[in-house]
C-alpha positions as a printed NumPy array, in Angstrom:
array([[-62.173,  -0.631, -45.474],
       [-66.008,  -0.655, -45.13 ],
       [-68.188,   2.318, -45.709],
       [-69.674,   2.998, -41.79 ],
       [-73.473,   2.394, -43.018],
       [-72.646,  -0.939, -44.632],
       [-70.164,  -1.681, -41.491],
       [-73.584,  -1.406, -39.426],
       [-75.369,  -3.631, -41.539],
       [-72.881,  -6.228, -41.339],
       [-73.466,  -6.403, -37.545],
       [-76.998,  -7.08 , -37.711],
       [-76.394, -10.457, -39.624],
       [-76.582, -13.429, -37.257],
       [-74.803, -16.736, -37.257],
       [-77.106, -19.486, -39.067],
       [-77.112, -23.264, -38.515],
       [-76.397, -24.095, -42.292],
       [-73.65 , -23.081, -44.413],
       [-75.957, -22.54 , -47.681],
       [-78.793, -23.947, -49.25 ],
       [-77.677, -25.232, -52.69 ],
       [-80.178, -26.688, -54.467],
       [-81.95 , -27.321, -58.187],
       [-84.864, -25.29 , -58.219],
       [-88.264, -27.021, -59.59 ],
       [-89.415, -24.813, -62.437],
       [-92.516, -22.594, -60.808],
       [-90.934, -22.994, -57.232],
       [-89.73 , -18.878, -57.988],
       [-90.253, -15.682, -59.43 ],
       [-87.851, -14.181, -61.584],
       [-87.517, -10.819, -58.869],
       [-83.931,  -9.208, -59.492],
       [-82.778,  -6.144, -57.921],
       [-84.517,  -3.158, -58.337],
       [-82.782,   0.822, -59.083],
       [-83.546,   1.46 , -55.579],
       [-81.839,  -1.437, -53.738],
       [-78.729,  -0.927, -56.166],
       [-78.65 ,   2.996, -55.307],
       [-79.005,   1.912, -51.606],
       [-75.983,  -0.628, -51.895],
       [-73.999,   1.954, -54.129],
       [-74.32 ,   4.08 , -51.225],
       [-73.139,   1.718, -48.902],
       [-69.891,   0.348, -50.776],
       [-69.343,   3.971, -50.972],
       [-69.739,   3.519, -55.043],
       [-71.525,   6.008, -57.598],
       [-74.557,   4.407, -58.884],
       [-74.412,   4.087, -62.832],
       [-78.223,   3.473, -63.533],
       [-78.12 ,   1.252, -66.603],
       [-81.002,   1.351, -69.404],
       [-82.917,  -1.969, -69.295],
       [-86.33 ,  -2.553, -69.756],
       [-88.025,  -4.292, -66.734],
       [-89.379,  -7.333, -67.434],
       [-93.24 ,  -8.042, -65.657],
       [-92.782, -10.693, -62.743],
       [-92.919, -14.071, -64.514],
       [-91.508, -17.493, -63.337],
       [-87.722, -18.103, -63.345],
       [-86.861, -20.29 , -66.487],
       [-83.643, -19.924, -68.587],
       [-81.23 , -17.02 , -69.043],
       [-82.236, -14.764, -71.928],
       [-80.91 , -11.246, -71.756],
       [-77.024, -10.549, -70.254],
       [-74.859,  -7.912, -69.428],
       [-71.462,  -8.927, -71.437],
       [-68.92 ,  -8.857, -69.279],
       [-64.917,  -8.916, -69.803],
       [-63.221, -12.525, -69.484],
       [-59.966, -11.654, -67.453],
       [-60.407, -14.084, -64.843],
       [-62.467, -11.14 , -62.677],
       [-65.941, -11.892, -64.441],
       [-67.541, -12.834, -61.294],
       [-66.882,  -9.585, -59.52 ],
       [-67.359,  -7.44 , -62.548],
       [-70.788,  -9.246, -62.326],
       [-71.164,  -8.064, -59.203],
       [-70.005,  -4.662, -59.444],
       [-72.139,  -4.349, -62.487],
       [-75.572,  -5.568, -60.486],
       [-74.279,  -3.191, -57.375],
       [-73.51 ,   0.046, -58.934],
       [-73.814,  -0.291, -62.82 ],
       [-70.321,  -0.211, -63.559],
       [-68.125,  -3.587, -64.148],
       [-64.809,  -1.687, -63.607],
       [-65.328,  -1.234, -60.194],
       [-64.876,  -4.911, -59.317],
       [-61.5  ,  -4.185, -57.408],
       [-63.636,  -2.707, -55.276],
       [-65.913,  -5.497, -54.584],
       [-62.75 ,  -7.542, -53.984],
       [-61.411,  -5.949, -51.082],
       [-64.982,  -5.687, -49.596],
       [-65.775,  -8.957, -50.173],
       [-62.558, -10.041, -48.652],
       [-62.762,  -8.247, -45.308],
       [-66.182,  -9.198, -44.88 ],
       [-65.15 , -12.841, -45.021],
       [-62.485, -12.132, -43.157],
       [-64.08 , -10.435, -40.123],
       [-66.796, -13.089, -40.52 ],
       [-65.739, -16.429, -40.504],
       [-68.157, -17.721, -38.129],
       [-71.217, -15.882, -39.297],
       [-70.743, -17.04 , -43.335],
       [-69.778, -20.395, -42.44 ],
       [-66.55 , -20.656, -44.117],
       [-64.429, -21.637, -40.958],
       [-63.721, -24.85 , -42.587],
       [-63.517, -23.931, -46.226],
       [-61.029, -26.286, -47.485],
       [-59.156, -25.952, -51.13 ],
       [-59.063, -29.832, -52.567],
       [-56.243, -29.021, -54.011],
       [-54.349, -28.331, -51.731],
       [-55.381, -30.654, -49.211],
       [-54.965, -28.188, -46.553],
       [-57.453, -25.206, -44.792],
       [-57.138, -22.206, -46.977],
       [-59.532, -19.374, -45.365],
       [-56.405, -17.282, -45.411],
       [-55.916, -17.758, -48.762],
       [-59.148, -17.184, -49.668],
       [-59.272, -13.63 , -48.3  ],
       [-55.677, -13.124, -49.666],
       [-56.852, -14.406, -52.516],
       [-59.517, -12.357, -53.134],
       [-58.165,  -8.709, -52.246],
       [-57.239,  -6.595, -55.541],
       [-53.457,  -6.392, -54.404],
       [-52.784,  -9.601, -53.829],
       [-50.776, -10.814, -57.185],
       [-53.496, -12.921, -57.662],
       [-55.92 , -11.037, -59.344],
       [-57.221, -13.784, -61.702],
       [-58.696, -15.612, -58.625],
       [-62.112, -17.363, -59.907],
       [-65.51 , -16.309, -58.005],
       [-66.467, -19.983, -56.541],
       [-69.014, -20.924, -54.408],
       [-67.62 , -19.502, -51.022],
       [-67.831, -16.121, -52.706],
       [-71.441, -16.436, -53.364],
       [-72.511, -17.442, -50.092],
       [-70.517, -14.73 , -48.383],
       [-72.279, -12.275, -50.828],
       [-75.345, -13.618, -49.914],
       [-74.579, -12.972, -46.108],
       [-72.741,  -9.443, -47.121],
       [-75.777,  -8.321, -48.971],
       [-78.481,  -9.972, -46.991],
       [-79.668, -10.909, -50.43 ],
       [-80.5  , -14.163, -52.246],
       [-78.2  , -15.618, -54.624],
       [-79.057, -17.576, -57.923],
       [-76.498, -19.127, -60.419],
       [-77.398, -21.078, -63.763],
       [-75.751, -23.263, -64.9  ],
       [-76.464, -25.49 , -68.491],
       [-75.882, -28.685, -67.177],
       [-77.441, -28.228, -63.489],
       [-80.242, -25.419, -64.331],
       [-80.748, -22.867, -61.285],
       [-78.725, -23.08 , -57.779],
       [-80.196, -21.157, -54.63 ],
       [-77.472, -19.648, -52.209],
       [-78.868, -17.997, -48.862],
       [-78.931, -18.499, -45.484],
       [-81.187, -20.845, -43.488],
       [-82.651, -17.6  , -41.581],
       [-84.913, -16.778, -44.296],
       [-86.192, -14.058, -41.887],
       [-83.699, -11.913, -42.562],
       [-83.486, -11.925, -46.653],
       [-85.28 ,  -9.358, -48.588],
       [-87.252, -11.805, -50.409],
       [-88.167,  -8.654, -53.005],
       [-84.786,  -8.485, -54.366],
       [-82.341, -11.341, -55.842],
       [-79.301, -11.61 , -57.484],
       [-78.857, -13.82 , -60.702],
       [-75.575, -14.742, -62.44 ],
       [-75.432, -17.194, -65.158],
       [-71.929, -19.558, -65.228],
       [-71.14 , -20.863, -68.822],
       [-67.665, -21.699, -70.632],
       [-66.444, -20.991, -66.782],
       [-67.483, -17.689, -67.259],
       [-69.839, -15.614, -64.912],
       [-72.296, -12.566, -66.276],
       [-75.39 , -11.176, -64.445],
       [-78.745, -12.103, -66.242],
       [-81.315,  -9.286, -66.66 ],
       [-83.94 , -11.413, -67.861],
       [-85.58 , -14.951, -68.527],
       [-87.67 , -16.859, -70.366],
       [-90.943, -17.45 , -69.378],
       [-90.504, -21.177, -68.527],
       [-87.63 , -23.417, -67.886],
       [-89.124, -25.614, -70.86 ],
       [-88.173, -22.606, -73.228],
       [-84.77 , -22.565, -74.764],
       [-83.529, -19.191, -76.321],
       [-79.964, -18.177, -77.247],
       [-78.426, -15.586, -75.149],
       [-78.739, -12.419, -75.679],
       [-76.241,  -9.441, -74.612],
       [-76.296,  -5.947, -74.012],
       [-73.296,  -4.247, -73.856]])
């Protein structure tokens, strides 16, 4: 169940024309602006979560290019919640948490996130229900991937901007068309390689750069 405070927040979000914006960013188009200690304290709060403040440098604002510095993060099939508990409240382990959250919102928000016509290719059939089921930590099917429909309803959940890298396709932007009602200040990045998720904490200074990754632990 939802923590009241985060309940209330929920209601304030409003149904948007577009499902997402999905898009390759041109290099310079945005600053590299993740969350800050007192957004994650503030969401810790709300998900009813103890806030685990992690010891990372802060890098100065600079443009977004490539994924340098990442949080390693366990490859049981969970990584992109653990990412997600791990930006939220510090702590990776508490991605069952996320699950169930993340699965009611959706859930009690069909219309607002967009997802009313989600629709599994494999399946050939609509699978909203299956999503939530999917996506709650008791349903058997723990293992479920984090996929695009999970970052746009975190997006709406969070009221916070979304950005996922990916080698091949370089940065993706998820957030709603009502731009009005995202706190531009504070982002979410996750970086996707070997079908793997892990939050970045920091970039290069340009897209031309390339660096290896680096991890803290």
């Amino acid at each position: 169940m939802y923590n009241t405070e985060l309940s209330k927040a929920f209601k304030l979000l409003r149904k948007v024309s577009g499902k997402f914006k999905s898009n390759n960013d041109i290099p310079g188009q945005h600053k590299f602006t993740p969350v800050c200690e007192s957004w994650k304290k503030s969401m810790s709060m709300a998900f009813g979560l103890t806030h685990c403040q992690v010891t990372c440098i802060p890098s100065p604002e600079k443009e977004l290019g490539n994924p340098k510095l990442l949080k390693r993060i366990e490859g049981d099939g969970n990584c992109w919640f653990r990412s997600v508990a791990f930006i939220v409240c510090g702590d990776e382990n508490k991605y069952k948490h996320i699950r169930d959250t993340l699965a009611s919102f959706i859930a009690l928000n069909t219309n607002t996130v967009g997802l009313e016509d989600w629709h599994d290719s494999t399946t050939n059939s609509s699978t909203l229900n299956k999503l939530v089921q999917n996506t709650r930590s008791d349903s058997g099917n723990v293992d479920t991937w984090g996929r695009a429909e999970h970052n746009l309803a975190l997006c709406y959940m969070l009221s916070t901007p979304v950005f996922v890298n990916e080698s091949n396709t370089g940065w993706t932007k998820y957030c709603p068309t009502d731009l009005h009602i995202i706190d531009r200040t504070n982002k979410i990045y996750l970086v996707l390689h070997n079908h793997h998720y892990e939050p970045v904490l920091d970039v290069t200074d340009q897209m031309a750069i390339k660096s290896s990754h680096k991890y803290i632990d």
